[in-house]
Backbone as CSV, one residue per row, in Angstrom:
resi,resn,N_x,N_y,N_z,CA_x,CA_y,CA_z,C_x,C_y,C_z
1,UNK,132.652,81.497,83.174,131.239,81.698,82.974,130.626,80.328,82.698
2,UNK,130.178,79.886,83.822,129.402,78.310,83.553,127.605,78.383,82.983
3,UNK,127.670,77.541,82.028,126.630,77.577,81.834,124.984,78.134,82.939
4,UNK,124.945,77.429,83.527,123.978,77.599,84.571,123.707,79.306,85.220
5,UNK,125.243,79.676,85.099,125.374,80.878,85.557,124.741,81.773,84.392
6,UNK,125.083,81.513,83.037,125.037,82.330,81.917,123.130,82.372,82.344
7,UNK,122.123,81.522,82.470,120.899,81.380,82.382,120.429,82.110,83.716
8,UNK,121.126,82.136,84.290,120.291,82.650,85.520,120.803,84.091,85.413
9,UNK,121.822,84.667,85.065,121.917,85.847,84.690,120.899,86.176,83.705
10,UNK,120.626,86.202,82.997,119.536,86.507,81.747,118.216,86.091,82.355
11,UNK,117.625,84.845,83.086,116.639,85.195,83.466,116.671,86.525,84.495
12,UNK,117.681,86.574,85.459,116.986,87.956,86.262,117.249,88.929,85.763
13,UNK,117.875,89.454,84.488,117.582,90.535,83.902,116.546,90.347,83.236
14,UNK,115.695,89.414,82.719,114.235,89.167,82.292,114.441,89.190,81.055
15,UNK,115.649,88.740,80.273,116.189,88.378,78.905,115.752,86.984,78.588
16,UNK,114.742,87.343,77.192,114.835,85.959,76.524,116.038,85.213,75.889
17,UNK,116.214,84.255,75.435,117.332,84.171,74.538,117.543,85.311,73.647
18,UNK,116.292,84.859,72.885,116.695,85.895,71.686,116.775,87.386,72.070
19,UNK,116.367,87.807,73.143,116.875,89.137,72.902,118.669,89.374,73.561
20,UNK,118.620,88.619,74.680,120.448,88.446,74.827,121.216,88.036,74.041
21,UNK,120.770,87.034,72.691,121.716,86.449,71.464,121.627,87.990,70.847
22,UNK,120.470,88.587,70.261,120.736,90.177,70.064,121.779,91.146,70.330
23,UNK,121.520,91.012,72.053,122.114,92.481,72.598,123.866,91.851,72.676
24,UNK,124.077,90.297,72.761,125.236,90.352,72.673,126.258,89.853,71.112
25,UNK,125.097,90.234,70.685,125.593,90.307,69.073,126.427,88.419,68.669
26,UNK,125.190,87.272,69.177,126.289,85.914,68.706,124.916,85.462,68.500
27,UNK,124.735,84.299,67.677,123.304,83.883,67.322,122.669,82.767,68.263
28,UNK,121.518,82.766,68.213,120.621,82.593,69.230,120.902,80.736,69.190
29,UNK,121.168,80.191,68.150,121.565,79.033,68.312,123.035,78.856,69.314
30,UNK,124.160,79.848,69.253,125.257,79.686,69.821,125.223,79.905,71.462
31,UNK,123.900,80.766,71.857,123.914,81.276,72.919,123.263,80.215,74.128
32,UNK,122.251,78.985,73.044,121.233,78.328,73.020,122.449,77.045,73.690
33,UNK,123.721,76.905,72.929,124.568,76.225,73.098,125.349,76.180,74.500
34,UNK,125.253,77.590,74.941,126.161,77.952,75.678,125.586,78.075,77.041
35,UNK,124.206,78.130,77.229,123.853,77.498,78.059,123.238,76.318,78.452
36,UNK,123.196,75.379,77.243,123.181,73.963,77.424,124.584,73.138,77.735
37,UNK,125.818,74.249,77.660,126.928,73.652,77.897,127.478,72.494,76.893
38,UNK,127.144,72.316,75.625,127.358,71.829,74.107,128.995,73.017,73.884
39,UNK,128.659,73.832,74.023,129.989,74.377,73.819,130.150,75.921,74.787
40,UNK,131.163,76.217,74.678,131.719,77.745,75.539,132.149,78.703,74.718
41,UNK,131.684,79.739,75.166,131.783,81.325,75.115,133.541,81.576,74.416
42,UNK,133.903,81.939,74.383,135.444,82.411,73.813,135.458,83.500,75.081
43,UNK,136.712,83.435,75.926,136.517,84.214,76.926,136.899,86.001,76.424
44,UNK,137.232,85.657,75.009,137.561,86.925,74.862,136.217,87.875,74.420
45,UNK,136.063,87.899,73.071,135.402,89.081,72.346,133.439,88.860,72.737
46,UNK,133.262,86.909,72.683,131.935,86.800,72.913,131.529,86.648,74.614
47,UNK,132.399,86.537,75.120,132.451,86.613,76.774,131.852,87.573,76.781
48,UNK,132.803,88.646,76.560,132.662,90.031,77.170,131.518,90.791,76.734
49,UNK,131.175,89.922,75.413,130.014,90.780,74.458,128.717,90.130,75.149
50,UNK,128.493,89.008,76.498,127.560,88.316,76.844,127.561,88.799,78.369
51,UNK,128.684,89.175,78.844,129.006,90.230,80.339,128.261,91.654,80.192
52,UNK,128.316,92.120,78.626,128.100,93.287,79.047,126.653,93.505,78.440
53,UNK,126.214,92.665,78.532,124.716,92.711,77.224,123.945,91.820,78.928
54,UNK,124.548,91.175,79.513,123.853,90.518,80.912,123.631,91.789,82.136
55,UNK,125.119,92.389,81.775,124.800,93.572,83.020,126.205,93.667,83.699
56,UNK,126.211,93.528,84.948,127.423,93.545,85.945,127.785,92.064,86.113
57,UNK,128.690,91.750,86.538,129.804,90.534,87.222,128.911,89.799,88.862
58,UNK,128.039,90.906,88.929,128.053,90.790,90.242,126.399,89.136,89.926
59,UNK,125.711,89.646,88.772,124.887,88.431,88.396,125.146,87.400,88.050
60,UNK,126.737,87.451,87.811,127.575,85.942,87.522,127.776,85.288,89.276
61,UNK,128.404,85.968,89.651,129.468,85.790,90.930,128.426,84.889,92.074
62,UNK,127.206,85.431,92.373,126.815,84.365,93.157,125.241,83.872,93.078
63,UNK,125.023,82.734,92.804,124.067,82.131,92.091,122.961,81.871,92.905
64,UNK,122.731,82.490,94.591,122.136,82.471,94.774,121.389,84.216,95.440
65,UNK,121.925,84.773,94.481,121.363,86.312,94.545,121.574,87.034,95.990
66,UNK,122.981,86.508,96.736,122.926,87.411,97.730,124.717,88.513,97.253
């Protein structure tokens, strides 16, 4: 989950930060981090808690929405 990807997922679900630092339960500074690429996701518990608060795999997978 690369940064860039994490932001463009959340913009096209029309997620502010703060409401995706919310829905995936990590604070809005960490999330703030994580798509400035300062630091990464833990692929385990906050990954999955930022996969499933974004939506499907399929808004990661290709970055130019086809």
């Amino acid at each position: 989950m690369t940064p860039p990807r994490i932001t463009l997922a959340r913009k096209r679900r029309g997620l502010t930060l703060a409401e995706l630092s919310e829905l995936a339960g990590v604070s809005l500074q960490s999330l703030s981090n994580y798509e400035t690429g300062r630091t990464a996701p833990r692929r385990t518990t906050v990954g999955a808690a930022l996969l499933s608060a974004i939506g499907t795999l399929s808004a990661l997978s290709d970055p130019t929405g086809r």
